[in-house]
TORLUMLO-15406 format. One line per field, with one value per atom (N, C-alpha, C): residue number from 0; residue in three letters; atom name; x, y, z. Coordinates in Angstrom, 2 decimals, always signed. Layout:
REM TORLUMLO-15406
n <- (NUM|...)
res <- (ALA|...)
atom <- (CA|...)
c1 <- (X|...)
c2 <- (Y|...)
c3 <- (Z|...)
//
This chain:
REM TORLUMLO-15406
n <- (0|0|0|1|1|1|2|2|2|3|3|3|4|4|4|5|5|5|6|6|6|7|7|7|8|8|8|9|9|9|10|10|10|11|11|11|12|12|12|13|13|13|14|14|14|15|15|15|16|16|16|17|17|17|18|18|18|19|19|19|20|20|20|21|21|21|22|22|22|23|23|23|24|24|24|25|25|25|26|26|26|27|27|27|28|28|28|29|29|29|30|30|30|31|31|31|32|32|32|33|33|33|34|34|34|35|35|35|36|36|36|37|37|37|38|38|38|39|39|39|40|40|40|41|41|41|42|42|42|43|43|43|44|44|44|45|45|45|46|46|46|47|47|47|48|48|48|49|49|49|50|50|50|51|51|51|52|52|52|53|53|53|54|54|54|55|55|55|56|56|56|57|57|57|58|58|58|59|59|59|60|60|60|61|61|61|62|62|62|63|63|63|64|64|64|65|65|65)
res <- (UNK|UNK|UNK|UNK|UNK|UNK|UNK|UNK|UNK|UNK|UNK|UNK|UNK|UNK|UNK|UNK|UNK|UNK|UNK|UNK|UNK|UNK|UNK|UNK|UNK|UNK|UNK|UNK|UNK|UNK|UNK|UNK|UNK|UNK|UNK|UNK|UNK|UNK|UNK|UNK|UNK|UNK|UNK|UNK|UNK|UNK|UNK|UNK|UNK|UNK|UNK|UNK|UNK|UNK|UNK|UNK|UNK|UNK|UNK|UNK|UNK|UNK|UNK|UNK|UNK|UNK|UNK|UNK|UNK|UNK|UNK|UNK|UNK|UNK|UNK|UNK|UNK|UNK|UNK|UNK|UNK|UNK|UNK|UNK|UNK|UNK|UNK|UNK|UNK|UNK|UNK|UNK|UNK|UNK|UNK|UNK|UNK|UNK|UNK|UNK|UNK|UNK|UNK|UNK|UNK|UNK|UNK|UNK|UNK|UNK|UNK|UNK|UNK|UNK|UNK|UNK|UNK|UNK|UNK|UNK|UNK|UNK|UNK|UNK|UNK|UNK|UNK|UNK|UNK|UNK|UNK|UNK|UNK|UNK|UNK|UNK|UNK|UNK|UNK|UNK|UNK|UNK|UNK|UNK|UNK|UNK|UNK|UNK|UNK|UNK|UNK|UNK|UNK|UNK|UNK|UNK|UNK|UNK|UNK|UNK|UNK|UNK|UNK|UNK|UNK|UNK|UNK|UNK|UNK|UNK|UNK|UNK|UNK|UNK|UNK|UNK|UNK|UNK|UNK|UNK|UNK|UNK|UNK|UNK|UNK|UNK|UNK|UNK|UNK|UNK|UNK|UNK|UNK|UNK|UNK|UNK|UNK|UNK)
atom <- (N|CA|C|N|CA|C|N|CA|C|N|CA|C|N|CA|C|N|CA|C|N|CA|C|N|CA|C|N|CA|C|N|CA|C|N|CA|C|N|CA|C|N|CA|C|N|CA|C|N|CA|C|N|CA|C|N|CA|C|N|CA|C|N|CA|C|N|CA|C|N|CA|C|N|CA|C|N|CA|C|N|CA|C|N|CA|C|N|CA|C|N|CA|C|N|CA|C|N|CA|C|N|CA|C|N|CA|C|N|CA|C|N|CA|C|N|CA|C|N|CA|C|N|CA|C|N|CA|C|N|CA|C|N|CA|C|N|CA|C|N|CA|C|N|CA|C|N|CA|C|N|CA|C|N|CA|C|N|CA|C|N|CA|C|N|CA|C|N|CA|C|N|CA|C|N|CA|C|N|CA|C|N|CA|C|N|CA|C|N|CA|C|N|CA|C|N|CA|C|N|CA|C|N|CA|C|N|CA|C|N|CA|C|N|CA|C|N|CA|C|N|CA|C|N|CA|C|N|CA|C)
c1 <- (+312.31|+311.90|+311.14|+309.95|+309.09|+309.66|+309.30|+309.82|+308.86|+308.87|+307.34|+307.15|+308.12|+307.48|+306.94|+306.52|+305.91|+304.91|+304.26|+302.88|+301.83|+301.91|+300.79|+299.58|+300.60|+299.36|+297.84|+298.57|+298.25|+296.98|+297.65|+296.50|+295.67|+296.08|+295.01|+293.81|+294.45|+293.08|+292.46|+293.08|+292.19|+291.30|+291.71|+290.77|+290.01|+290.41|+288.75|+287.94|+288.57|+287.44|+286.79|+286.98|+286.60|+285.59|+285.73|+285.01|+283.78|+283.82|+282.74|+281.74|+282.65|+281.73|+281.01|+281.65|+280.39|+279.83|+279.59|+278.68|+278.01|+278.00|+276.73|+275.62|+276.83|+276.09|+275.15|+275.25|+274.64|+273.14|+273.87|+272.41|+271.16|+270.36|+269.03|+268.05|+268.71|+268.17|+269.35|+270.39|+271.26|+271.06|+271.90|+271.72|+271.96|+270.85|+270.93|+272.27|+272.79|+274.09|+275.04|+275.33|+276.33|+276.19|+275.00|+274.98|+275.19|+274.92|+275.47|+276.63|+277.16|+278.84|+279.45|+279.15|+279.89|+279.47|+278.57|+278.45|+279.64|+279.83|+280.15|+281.53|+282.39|+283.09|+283.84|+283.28|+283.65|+284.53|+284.81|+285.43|+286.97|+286.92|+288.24|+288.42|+287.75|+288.24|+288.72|+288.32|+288.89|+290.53|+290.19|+291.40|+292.57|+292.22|+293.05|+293.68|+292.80|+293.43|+294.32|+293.61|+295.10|+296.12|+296.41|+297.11|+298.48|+297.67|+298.37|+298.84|+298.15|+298.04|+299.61|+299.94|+300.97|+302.43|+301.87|+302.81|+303.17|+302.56|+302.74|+303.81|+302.84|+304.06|+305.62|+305.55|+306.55|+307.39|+307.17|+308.17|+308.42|+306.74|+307.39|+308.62|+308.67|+309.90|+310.72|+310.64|+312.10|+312.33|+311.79|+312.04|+312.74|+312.09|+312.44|+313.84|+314.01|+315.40|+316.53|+316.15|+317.73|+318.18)
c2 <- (+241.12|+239.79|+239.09|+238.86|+238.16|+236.84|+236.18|+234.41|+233.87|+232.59|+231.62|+231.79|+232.26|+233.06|+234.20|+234.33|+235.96|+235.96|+236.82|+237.08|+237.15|+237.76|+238.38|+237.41|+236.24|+235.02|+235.07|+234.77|+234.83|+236.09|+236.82|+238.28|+238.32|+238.09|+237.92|+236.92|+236.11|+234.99|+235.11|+236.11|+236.66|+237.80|+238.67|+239.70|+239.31|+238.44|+237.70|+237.37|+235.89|+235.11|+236.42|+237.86|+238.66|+239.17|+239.55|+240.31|+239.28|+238.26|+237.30|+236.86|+236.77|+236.48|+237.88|+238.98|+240.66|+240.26|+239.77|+239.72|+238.99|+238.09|+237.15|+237.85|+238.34|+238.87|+239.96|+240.43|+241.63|+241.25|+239.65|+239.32|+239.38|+239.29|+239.82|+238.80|+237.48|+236.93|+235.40|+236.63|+235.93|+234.35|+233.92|+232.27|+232.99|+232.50|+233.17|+232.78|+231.75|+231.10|+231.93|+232.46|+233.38|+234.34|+235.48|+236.43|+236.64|+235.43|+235.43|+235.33|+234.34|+234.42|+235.69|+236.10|+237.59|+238.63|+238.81|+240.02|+239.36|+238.25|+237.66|+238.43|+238.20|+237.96|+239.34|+240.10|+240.76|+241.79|+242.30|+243.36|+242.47|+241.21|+240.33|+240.52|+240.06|+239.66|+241.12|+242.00|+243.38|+243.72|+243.52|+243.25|+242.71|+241.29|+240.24|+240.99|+241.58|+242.00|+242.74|+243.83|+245.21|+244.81|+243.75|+243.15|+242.34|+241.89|+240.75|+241.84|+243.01|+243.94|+244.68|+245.10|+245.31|+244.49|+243.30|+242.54|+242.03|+242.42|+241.61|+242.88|+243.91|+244.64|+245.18|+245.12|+244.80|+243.85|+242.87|+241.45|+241.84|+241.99|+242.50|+243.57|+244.51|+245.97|+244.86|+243.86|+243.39|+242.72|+241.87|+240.92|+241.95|+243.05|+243.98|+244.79|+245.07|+245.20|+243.80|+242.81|+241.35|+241.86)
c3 <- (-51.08|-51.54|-50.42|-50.80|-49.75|-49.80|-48.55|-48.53|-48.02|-47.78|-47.27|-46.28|-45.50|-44.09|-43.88|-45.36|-45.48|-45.00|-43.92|-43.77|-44.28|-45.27|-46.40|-46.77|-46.63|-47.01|-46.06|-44.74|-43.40|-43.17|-43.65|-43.18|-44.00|-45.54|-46.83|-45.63|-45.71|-45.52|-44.05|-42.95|-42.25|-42.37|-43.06|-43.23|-43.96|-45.48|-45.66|-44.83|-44.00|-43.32|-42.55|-41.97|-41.00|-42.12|-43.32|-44.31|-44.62|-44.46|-44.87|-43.80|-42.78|-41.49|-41.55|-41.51|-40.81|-41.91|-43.40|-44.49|-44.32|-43.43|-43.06|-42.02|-41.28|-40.05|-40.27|-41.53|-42.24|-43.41|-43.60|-44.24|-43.74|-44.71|-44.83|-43.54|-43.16|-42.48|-41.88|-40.60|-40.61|-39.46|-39.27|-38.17|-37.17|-36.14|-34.89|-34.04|-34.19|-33.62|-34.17|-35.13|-35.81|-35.12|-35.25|-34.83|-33.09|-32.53|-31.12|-30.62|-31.85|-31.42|-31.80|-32.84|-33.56|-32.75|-31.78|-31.11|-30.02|-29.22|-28.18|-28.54|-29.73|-29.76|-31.17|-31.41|-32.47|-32.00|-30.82|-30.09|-29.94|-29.92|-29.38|-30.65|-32.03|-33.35|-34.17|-33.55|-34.27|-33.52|-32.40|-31.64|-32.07|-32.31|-33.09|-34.08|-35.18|-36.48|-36.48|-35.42|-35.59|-35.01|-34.04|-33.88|-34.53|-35.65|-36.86|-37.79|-38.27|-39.35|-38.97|-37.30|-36.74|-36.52|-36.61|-36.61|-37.84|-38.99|-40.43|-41.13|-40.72|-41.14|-40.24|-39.31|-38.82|-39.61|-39.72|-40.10|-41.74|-42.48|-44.13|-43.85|-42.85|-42.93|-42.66|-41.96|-41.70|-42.70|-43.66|-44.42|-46.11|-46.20|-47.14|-46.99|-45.48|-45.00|-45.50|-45.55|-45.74|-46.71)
//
């Protein structure tokens, strides 16, 4: 039984915002300010994820264990 401290929410709505940002960055004629920050910074933000992706499930095994 998931509870409101469930993760899932959390990661849903990061791997979007991550799926939407590389879809900009991929458009046909993206903002040069985007594409500067997302190179700056896309090696930290992949980082981030497997990060959260590790830790979300971690906590769902524990929360499925109570």
């Amino acid at each position: 039984m998931l509870t409101e401290s469930s993760p899932i929410p959390l990661t849903y709505a990061s791997l979007k915002l991550y799926s939407v940002l590389r879809t900009l960055t991929k458009d046909e004629d993206p903002n040069d300010d985007l594409l500067d920050a997302w190179k700056d910074s896309e090696e930290q933000v992949a980082t981030g994820l497997i990060n959260l992706l590790k830790r979300s499930q971690r906590k769902c095994l524990f929360l499925v264990l109570l």
